[in-house]
C-alpha positions as a Markdown table, in Angstrom:
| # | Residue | x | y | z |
|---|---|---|---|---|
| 1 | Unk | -113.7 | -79.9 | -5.3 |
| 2 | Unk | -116.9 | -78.7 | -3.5 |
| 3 | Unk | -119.0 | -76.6 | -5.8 |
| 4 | Unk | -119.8 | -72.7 | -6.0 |
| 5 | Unk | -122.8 | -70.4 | -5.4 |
| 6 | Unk | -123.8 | -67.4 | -6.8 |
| 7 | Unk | -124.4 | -63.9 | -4.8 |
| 8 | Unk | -124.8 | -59.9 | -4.8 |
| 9 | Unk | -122.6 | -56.3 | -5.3 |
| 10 | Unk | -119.3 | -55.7 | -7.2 |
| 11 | Unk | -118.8 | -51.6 | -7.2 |
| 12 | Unk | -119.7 | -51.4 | -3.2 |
| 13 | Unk | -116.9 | -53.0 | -1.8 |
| 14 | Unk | -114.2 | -51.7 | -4.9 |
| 15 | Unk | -113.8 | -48.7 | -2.6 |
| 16 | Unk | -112.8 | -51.1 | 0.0 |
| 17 | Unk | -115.0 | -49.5 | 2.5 |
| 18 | Unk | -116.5 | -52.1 | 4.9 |
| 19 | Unk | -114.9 | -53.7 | 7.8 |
| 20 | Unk | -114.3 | -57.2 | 7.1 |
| 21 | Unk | -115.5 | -60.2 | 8.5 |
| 22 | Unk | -114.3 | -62.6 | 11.0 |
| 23 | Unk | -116.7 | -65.6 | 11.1 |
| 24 | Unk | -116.2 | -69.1 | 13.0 |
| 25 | Unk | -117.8 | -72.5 | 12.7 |
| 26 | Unk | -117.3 | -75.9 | 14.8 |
| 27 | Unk | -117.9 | -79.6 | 14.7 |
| 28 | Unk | -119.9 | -80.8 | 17.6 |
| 29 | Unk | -121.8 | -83.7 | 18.7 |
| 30 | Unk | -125.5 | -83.4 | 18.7 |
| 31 | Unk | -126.3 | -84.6 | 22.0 |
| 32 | Unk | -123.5 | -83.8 | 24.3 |
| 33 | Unk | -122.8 | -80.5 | 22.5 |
| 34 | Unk | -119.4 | -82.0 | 22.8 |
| 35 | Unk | -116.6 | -79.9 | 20.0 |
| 36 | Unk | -115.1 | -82.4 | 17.4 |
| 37 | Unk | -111.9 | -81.7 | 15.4 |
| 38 | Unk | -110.4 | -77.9 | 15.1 |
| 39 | Unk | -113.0 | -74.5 | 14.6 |
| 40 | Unk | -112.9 | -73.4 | 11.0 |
| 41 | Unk | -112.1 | -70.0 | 11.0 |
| 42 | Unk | -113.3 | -68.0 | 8.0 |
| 43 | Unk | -111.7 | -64.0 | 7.4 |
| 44 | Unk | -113.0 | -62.3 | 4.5 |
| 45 | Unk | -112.1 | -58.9 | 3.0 |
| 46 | Unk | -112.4 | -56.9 | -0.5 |
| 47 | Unk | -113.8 | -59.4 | -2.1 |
| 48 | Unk | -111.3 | -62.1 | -0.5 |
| 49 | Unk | -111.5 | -65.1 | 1.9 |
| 50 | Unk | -109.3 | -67.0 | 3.7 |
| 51 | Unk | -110.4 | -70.5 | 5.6 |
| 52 | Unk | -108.3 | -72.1 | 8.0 |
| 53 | Unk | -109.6 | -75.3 | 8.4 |
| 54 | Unk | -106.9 | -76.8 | 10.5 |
| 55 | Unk | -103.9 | -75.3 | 12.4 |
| 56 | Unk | -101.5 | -76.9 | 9.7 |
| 57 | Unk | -103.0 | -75.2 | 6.6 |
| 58 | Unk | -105.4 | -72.6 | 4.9 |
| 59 | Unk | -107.2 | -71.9 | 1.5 |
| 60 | Unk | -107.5 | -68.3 | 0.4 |
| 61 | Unk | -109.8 | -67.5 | -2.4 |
| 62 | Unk | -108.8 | -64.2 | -4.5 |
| 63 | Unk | -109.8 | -63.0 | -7.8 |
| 64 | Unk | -109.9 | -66.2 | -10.1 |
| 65 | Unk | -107.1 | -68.4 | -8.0 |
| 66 | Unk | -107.0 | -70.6 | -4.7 |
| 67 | Unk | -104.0 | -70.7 | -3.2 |
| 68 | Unk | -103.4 | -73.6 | -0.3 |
| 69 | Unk | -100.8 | -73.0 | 2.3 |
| 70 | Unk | -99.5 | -75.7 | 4.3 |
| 71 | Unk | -97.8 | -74.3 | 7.2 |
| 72 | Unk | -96.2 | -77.3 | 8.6 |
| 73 | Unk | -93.9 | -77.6 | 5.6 |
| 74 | Unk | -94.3 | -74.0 | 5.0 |
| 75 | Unk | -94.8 | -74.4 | 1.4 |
| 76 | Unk | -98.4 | -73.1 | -0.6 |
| 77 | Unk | -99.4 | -73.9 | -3.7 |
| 78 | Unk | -101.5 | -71.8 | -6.6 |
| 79 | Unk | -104.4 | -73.1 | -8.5 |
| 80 | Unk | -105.8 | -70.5 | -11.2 |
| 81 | Unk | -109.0 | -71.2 | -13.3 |
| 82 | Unk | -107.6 | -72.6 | -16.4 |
| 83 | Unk | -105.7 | -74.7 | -13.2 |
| 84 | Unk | -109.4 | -75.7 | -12.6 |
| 85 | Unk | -110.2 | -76.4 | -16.0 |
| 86 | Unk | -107.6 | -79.0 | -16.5 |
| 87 | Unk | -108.3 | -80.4 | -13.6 |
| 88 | Unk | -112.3 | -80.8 | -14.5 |
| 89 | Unk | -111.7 | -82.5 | -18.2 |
| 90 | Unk | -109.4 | -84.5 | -16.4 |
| 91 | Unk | -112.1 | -85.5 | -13.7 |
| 92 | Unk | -114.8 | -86.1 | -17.0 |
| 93 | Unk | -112.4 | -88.0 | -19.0 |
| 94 | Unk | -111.5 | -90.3 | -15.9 |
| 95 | Unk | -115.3 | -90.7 | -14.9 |
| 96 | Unk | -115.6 | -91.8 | -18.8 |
| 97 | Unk | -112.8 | -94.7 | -18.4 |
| 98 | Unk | -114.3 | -96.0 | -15.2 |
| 99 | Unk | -117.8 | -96.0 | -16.9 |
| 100 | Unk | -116.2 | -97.9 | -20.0 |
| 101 | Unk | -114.7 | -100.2 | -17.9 |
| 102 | Unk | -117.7 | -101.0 | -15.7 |
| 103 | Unk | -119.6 | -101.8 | -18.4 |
| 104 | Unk | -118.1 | -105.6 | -18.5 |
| 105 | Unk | -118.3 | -105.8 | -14.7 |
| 106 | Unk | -121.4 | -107.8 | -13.5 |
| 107 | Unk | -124.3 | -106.0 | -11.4 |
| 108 | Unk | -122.7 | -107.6 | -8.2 |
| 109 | Unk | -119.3 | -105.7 | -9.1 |
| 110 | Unk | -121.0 | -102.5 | -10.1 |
| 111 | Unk | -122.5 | -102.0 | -6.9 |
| 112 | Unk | -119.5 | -103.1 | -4.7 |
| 113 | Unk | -117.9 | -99.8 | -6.8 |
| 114 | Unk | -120.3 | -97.4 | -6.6 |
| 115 | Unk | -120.6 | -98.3 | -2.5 |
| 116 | Unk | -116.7 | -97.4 | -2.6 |
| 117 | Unk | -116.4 | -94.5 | -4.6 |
| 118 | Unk | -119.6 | -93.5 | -5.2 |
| 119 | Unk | -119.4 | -90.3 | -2.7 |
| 120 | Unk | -115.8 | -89.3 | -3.7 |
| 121 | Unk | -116.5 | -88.9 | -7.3 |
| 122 | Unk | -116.1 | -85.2 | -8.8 |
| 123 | Unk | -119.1 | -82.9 | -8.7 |
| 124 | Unk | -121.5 | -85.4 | -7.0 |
| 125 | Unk | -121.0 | -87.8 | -10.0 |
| 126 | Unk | -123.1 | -91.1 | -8.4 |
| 127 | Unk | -125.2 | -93.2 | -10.5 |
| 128 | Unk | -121.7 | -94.9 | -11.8 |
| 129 | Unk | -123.9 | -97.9 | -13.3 |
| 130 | Unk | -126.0 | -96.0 | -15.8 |
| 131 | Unk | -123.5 | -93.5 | -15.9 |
| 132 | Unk | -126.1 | -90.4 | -15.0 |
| 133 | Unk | -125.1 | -87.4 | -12.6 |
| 134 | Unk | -126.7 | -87.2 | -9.0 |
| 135 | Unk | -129.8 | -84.6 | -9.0 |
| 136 | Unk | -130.2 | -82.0 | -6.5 |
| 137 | Unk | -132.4 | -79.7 | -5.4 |
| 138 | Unk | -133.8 | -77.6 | -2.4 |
| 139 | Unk | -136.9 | -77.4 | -0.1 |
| 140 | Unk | -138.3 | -74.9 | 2.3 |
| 141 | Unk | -139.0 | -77.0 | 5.3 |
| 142 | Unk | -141.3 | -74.2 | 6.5 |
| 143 | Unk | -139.8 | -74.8 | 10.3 |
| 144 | Unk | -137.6 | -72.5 | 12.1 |
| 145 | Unk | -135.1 | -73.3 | 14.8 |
| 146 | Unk | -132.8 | -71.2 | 17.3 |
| 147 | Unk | -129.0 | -71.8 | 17.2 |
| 148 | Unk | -126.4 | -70.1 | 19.0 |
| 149 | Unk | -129.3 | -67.3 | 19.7 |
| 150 | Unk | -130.1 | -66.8 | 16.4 |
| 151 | Unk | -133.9 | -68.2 | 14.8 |
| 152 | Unk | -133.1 | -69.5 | 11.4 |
| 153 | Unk | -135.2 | -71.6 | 8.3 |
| 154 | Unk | -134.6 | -75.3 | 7.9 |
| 155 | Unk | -134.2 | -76.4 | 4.4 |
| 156 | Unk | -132.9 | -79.8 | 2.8 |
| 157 | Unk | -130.5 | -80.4 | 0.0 |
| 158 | Unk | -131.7 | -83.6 | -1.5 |
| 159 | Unk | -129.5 | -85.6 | -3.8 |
| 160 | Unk | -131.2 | -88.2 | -6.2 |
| 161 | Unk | -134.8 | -88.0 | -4.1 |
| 162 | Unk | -133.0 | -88.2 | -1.2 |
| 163 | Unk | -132.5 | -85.8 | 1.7 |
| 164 | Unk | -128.4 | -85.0 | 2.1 |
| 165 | Unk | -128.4 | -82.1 | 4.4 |
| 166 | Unk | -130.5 | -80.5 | 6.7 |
| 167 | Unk | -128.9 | -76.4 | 6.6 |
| 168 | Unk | -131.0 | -73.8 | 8.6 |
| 169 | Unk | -130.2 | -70.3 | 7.3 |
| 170 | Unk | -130.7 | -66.8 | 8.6 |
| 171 | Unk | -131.0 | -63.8 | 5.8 |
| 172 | Unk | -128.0 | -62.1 | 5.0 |
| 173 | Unk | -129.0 | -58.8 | 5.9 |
| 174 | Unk | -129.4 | -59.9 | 9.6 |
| 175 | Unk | -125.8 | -60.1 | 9.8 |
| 176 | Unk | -123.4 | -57.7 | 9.6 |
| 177 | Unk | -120.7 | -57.1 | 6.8 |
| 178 | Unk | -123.4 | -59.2 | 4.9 |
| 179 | Unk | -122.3 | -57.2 | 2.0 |
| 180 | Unk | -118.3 | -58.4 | 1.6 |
| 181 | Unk | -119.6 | -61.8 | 2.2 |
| 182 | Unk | -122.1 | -61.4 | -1.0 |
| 183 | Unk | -119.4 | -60.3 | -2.8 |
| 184 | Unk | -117.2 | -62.7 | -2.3 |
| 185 | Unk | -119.8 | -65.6 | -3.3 |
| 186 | Unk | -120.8 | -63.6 | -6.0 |
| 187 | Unk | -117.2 | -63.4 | -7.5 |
| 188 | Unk | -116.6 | -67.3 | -6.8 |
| 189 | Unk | -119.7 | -67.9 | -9.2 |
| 190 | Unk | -118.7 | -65.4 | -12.1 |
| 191 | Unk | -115.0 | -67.2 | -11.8 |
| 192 | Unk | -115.9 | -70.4 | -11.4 |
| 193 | Unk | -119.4 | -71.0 | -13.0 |
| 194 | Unk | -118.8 | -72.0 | -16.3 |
| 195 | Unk | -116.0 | -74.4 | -14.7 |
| 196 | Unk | -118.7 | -76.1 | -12.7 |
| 197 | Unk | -121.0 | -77.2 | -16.0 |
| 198 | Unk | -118.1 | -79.2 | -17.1 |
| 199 | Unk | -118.5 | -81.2 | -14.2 |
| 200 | Unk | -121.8 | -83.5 | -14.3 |
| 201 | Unk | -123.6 | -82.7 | -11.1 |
| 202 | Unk | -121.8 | -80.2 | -10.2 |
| 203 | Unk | -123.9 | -77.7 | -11.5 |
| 204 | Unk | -127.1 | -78.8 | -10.1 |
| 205 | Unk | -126.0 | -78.8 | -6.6 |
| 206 | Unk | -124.6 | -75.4 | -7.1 |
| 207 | Unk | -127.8 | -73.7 | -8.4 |
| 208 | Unk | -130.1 | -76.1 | -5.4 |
| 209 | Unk | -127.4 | -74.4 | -2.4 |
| 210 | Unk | -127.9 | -70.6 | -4.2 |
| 211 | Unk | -131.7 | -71.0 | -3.9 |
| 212 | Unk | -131.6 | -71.5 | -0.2 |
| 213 | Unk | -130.3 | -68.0 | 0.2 |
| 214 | Unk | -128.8 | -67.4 | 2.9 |
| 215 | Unk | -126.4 | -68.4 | 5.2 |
| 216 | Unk | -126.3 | -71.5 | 7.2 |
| 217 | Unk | -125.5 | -71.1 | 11.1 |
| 218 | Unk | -126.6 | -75.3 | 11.7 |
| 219 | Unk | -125.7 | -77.9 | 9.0 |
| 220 | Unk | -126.7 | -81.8 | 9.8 |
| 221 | Unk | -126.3 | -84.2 | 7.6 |
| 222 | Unk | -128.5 | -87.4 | 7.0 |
| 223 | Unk | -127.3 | -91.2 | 7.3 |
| 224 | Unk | -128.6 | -93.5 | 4.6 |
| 225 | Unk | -131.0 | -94.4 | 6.9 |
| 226 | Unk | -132.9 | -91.0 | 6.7 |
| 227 | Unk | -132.0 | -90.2 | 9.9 |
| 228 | Unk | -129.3 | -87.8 | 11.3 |
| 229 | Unk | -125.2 | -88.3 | 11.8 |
| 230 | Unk | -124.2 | -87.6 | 15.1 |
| 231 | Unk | -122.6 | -84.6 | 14.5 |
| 232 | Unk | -123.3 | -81.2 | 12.9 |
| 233 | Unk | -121.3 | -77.6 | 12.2 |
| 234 | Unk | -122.7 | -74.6 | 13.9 |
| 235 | Unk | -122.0 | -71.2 | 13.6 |
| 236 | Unk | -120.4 | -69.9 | 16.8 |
| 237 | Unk | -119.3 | -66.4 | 16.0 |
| 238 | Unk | -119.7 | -64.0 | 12.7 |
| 239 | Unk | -118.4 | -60.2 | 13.7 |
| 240 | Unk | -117.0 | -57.2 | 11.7 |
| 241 | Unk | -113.4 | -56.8 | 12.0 |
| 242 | Unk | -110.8 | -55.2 | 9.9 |
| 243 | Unk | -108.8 | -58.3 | 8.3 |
| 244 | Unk | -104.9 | -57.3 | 7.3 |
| 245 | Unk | -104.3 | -57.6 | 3.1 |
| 246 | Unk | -101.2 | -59.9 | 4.4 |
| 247 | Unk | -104.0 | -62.4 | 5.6 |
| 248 | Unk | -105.0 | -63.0 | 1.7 |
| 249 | Unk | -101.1 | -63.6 | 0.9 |
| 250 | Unk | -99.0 | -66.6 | 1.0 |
| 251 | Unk | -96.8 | -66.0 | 3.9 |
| 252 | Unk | -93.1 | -64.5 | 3.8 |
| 253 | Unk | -90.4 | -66.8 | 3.5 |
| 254 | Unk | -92.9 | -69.7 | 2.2 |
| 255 | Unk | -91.8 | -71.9 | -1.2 |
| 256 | Unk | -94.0 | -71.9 | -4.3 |
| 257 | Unk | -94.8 | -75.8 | -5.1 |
| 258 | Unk | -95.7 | -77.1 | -8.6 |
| 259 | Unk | -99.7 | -77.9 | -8.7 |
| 260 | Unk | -99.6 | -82.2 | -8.6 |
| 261 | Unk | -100.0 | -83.7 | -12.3 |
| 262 | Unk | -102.8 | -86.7 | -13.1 |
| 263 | Unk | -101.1 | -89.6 | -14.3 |
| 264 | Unk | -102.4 | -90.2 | -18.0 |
């Protein structure tokens, strides 16, 4: 589970009195400017968001629940925060297992590990030998580029020292709706917050992304190597449009599935 970030406003956007937002970002090849994968389309509204990521499926975010919508089988499922809070001991008391158990492995098997799970442990949990949560943090990069016409502030995310990402952000009161946005990030961290310091790292890349401050319209990310993948998202389009209610709903006729349980 990615983490959360922390924004603005709550009594604005009660009245339901802006617009809404329709915002779109794409996958493309550095060089060749060539589009990778589906565009992730983002619609937010009274305080709610949907992203479709793919054509099959969608996540809408909406008070304290997620719900995730698979429209190929056109089932969805609903995960609410105490959901989330099972989930996250879960996460801490499986990290704790794998930790115990590493502790008879040799260095040679330690590192084989980390190399393979390493990046797909919960809330940025690395350091699997001495059993220590990655670090993050942010840096003003004090350049400025242009993407998709609008100038922006390179900044990096840096995980254990390390640069991770490469995000240049414009303010968001250059863009419009800026305040349903806010809104929406700002609910996410209220929600979610306390859910995130269960979950070692988590918290520290949260509170690095929310001093960046703004919104990214170019995210690259770095290779081991310190230099850059191949790829990187891009903002394409961010407008004001009125989003339906029935957006932020699971679709008519779709089946309610039971949440997956972790094995004990």
């Amino acid at each position: 589970m990615k983490t959360t970030m922390l924004f603005i406003g709550t009594a604005i956007l009660s009245s339901g009195a802006f617009a809404g937002i329709h915002v779109e970002n794409v996958t493309r090849n550095v060089e060749t400017k060539a589009q990778e994968g589906e565009t992730r389309v983002t619609l937010v509204q009274d305080g709610k968001m949907r992203v479709n990521a793919t054509k099959g499926g969608a996540v809408v975010l909406k008070g304290s629940s997620i719900l995730m919508i698979d429209d190929k089988r056109k089932q969805y499922r609903e995960m609410t925060k105490e959901d989330m809070k099972k989930m996250a001991a879960g996460a801490v008391d499986m990290m704790a297992k794998m930790q115990e158990r590493m502790k008879n492995m040799s260095p040679e098997q330690r590192a084989q590990m980390e190399k393979l799970m390493g990046n797909r442990m919960p809330g940025g949990m690395g350091g699997m030998a001495d059993g220590k949560p990655d670090t993050w943090e942010s840096k003003n990069l004090g350049t400025t580029a242009t993407v998709e016409g609008r100038k922006c502030q390179n900044w990096n995310l840096i995980r254990n020292g390390a640069p991770f990402e490469e995000l240049c952000v414009v303010p968001y009161n250059t863009l419009p709706g800026k305040e349903d946005m806010q809104k929406v990030f700002k609910d996410m961290a209220e929600t979610f917050g306390d859910l995130a310091k269960q979950m070692p790292g988590a918290d520290s890349v949260s509170k690095a992304r929310a001093e960046i401050n703004g919104y990214p319209v170019r995210t690259r990310q770095y290779a081991p190597d310190g230099k850059f993948r191949p790829t990187e998202t891009v903002m394409t389009k961010w407008v004001e449009e009125s989003v339906p209610a029935s957006t932020f709903e699971p679709p008519a006729g779709y089946t309610k599935m039971e949440l997956p349980h972790r094995p004990n």
